[in-house]
Steps between C-alpha positions, in 0.01 A plus 500: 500500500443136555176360401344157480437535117835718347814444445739629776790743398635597851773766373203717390389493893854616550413771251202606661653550838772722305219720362304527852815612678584699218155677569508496880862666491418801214232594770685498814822627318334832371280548817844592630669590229354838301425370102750775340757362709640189313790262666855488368532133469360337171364228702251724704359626149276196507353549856467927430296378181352221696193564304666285187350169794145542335704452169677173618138402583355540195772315324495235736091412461547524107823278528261241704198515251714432261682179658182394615278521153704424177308270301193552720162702515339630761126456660445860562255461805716268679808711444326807626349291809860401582624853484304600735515239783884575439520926525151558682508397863804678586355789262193497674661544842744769437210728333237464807794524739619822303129648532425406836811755536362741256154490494522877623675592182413257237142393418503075528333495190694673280816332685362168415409585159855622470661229634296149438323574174816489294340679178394786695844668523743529209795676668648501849336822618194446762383519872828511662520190715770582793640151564451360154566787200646235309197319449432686143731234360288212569237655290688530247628203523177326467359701211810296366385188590171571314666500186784275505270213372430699175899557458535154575292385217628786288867398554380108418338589152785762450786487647740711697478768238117537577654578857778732401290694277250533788784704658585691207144611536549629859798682438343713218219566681738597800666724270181657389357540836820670574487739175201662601492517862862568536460186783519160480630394897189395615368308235796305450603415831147452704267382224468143278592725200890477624456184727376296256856527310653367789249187542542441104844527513523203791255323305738481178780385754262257679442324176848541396658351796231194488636429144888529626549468835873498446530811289660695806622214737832653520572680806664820327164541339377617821776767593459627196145508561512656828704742313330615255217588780677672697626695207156584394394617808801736572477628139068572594630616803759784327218588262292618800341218555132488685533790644762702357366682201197620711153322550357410317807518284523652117757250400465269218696242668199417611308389252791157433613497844242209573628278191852569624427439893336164395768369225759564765304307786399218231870459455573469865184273510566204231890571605419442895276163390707399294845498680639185578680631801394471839509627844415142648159337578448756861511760311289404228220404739496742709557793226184282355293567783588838532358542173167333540404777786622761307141585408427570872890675486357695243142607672629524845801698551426815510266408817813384652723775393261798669488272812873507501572887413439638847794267647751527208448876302734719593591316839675210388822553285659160360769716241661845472370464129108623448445239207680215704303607812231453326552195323592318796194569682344364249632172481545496877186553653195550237611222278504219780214651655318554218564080387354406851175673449516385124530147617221543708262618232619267234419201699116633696438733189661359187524168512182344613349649191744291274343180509149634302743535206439264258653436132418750219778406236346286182756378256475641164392261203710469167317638216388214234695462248308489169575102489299466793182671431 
C-alpha cells in the first residue's frame, strides 16, 4: 500500500491481491463443491485449501514490518493510531452492515464487542455474521499488531534468534495443548498463538530481504518457490487437510502446520519481490492496484457472492468438471464483480482515511561506546 511516508514495494500489492482471490475462490469453490470431495489436479489443491490466503496474509504484513522498520523504533501511540485509520472504516462498515442484517439473531453488542474490540475474542468462533464470517481474522490480526512493536525491539537488542526461539515457544505449547486435549485445529489456525508464527516468520524475511535484496533475484528462485507451495499444500491436503481428519481435527499436523504454511509463503514472498523478471510495466500497475483494494476484496465478497448465487448455482454450467465449474465461476463473475464493489469502497471508505496517517518510525541510536561517555 502506497503511503505518503513508506517506502513502496508494489510486488507485495501483487501479493495481496493473490491472497484475496485466493480467499474469495476457497469460498465460492466449496459452496459448490462438498469439503470431502477434493479435485484431481494439484493445482486446485490451493483453491480447495483456500484457507492457506489468511496465511499468505500474515506473512505478507510481517514481511512489510520488517522492510519497513530495521534499524528503527516505533512510537507506540502513533503506530496504533495509524492502524486503525487503515483497518477500521471498512471494519466498521461491514460489522453494522452485518447486524443491521442480524440484529434478530445476534445481539449488536456482543457483535461489536466481537468484532471491533480486537482483545475481546481470541479465536475465530463468534456471532455468525452472514456476509462477513471471515472477519475473525482481522481480530486476530490486530491483536498482532499490538505486539509487533515489542518483537520489534526484541529482535533489535537480540536478534533473529530472539524471533526464532519465540516460535520454538509456540510450537511446544501447540504440542502441549494438543497432548492433553487431543486438539490443537482451532488454536493453531484461528488464534495469534499459530498466526503469530506466520507474522514472525515474514518479519525475519522482511529484514532479511532489506539486508540483500539480491539474495533471490534469479528467476528460477521463484518456480522453485511456487513449487515448493504447491507441494506443501497438496502434501496438507493428502494428510486430510482442514477438514479431513474431522473437526475439529485430532491430528498433530496441526500443531506445525502454521510454521510450515508460513515458511512456504515467506519463500514465495522474498522470491516474488525479489525476482528480477517481469511481466512489463501494465501489468505491474495494474496487478499493483489490484492489490491496494484487496482489503475491500477481502471484506466484501462474500456480499457479492450471495447476490450472485440465485443466477449462477445450479443453473449456470461453464464445465462438465464440478471443480472446473466451479472455479470458473469464480474467476468469471464474483471475482470481477467483487473488484468493482471493492474499488468502490477502497476509494469512499478506505482511502479518505489515509491522509490522518502520519509518521511513527524513530531511528534507533548507536549505543556509546565507552570512549564516548
Amino acid at each position: 500500500m502506497r503511503t505518503e511516508h513508506k517506502p513502496y514495494l508494489p510486488r507485495v500489492d501483487h501479493l495481496r491481491f493473490l491472497a484475496a482471490t485466493i480467499v474469495l475462490l476457497y469460498h465460492t469453490f466449496h459452496h459448490w463443491v462438498p469439503l470431502d470431495i477434493h479435485p484431481g489436479n494439484p493445482l486446485l489443491t490451493v483453491i480447495d485449501e483456500g484457507h492457506t490466503g489468511v496465511g499468505l496474509f500474515m506473512v505478507i504484513s510481517g514481511f512489510i514490518f520488517g522492510t519497513l522498520t530495521l534499524g528503527s523504533d516505533v512510537r507506540y501511540g502513533q503506530y496504533l493510531r495509524n492502524r486503525v485509520l487503515r483497518i477500521y472504516p471498512l471494519l466498521i462498515f461491514a460489522v453494522f452492515l452485518g447486524i443491521a442484517q442480524s440484529w434478530e439473531r445476534n445481539n449488536p453488542i456482543t457483535v461489536v464487542v466481537n468484532y471491533l474490540i480486537p482483545v475481546s475474542s481470541f479465536e475465530s468462533m463468534g456471532p455468525r455474521l452472514v456476509h462477513f464470517p471471515q472477519l475473525w481474522s482481522i481480530a486476530v490480526e490486530f491483536q498482532i499488531y499490538l505486539l509487533f512493536p515489542f518483537f520489534l525491539r526484541a529482535a533489535e537488542r537480540y536478534g533473529i534468534r530472539y524471533l526464532l526461539a519465540f516460535i520454538g515457544l509456540l510450537l511446544i505449547v501447540r504440542f502441549l495443548i494438543w497432548a492433553s486435549t487431543d486438539t490443537v485445529q482451532m488454536l493453531a489456525y484461528g488464534s495469534v498463538f499459530g498466526r503469530v508464527d506466520q507474522f514472525l516468520i515474514g518479519l525475519i524475511v522482511g529484514r532479511l530481504y532489506r539486508r540483500r535484496r539480491d539474495l533471490l533475484g534469479n528467476p528460477a528462485w521463484l518456480l522453485l518457490a511456487c513449487a515448493v507451495e504447491l507441494v506443501t499444500i497438496w502434501g496438507f491436503d493428502r494428510l486430510g487437510g482442514f477438514y479431513g481428519n474431522g473437526y475439529p481435527s485430532g491430528s498433530p499436523i496441526w500443531i506445525g502446520w502454521p510454521t510450515v504454511e508460513g515458511l512456504s509463503w515467506a519463500f514465495v514472498v522474498l522470491a516474488y519481490v525479489s525476482c528480477r523478471w517481469s511481466l512489463g510495466a501494465t501489468f505491474e500497475r495494474v496487478t499493483a492496484w489490484l492489490g491496494a483494494i484487496s482489503y475491500s476484496i477481502f471484506v466484501m465478497h462474500l456480499l457479492v457472492f450471495w447476490a450472485w448465487q440465485p443466477q449462477i448455482g445450479a443453473q449456470l454450467v461453464l464445465s462438465a468438471d464440478p471443480s472446473l465449474n466451479a472455479l470458473l465461476k469464480g474467476v468469471l463473475i464474483v471475482l470481477p464483480s467483487t473488484i468493482a464493489l471493492a474499488a468502490l469502497t477502497y476509494y469512499l471508505i478506505e482511502r479518505p482515511f489515509f491522509r490522518y496517517q502520519r509518521p511513527y518510525l524513530t531511528p534507533i541510536s548507536p549505543p556509546l561506546s565507552k570512549n564516548s561517555e
